[in-house]
N, C-alpha and C positions, 0 to 999 in steps of 0.2 A: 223675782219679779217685784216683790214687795219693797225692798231694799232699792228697787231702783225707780220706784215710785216717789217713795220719802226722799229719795235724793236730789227727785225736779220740783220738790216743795221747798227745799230746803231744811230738812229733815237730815240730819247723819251721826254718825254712832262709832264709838271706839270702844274697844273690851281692853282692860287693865287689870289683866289675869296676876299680875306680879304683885298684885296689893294688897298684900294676904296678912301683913307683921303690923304688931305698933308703931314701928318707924314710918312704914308705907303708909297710913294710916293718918298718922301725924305731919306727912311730908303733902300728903294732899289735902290736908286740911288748911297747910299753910299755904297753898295753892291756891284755895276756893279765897282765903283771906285776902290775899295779895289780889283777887282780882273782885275783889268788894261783894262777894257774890250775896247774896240775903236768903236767906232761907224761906220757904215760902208753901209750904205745907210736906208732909209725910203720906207716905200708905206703903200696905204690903201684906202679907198673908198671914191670917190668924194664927198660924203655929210658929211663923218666923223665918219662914225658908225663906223669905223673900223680902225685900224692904228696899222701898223706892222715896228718895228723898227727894224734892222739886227744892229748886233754886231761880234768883234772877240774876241777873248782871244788866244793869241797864234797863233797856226795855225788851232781852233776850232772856227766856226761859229755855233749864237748862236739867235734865232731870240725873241722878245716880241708882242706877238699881245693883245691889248686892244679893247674892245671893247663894244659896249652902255651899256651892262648889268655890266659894269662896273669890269667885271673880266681883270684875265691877264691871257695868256697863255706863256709856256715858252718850245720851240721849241729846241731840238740839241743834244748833244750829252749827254748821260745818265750823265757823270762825271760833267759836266755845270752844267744840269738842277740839280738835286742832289743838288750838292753846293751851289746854288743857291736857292732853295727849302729851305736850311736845316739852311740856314742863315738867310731865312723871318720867318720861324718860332721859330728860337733863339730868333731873337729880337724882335718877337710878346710876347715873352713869358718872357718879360724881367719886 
């Protein structure tokens, strides 16, 4: 129900469980680069299981949560996430 609230906001979310290595790491870094993004504050959980970076592009904010099990979640606007999504999986599949 929640999930399909943020969705009539314009709220949507993709998990990018595959992004666990340096490479993956560095391939979506070169991602957020390519798409000009600005880094635009941190937070996350005092012992570390958790770390949520905020980003812009534009005038779209765009957030990354990481977290122990090693996934990534990608938080913002469907057009973001999408792009975003559709670029880790290009170059996974390169």
């Amino acid at each position: 129900m929640i999930g399909y609230i943020k969705s009539r906001i314009g709220l949507h979310h993709a998990t990018l469980a595959e992004v666990v290595g340096k490479a993956d790491r560095e391939r979506l870094a070169t991602i957020l680069r390519e798409l000009q993004a600005v880094p635009s504050g941190t937070t996350g959980a005092p012992a570390g299981e958790l770390d949520v970076r905020y980003y812009t592009v534009g005038s779209e904010g765009f957030r990354i949560c990481a977290s122990d099990d090693l996934s990534l979640k990608l938080w913002g606007s469907k057009r973001i996430v999408s792009e975003i999504s559709k670029r880790m999986t290009e170059r996974n599949n390169e």
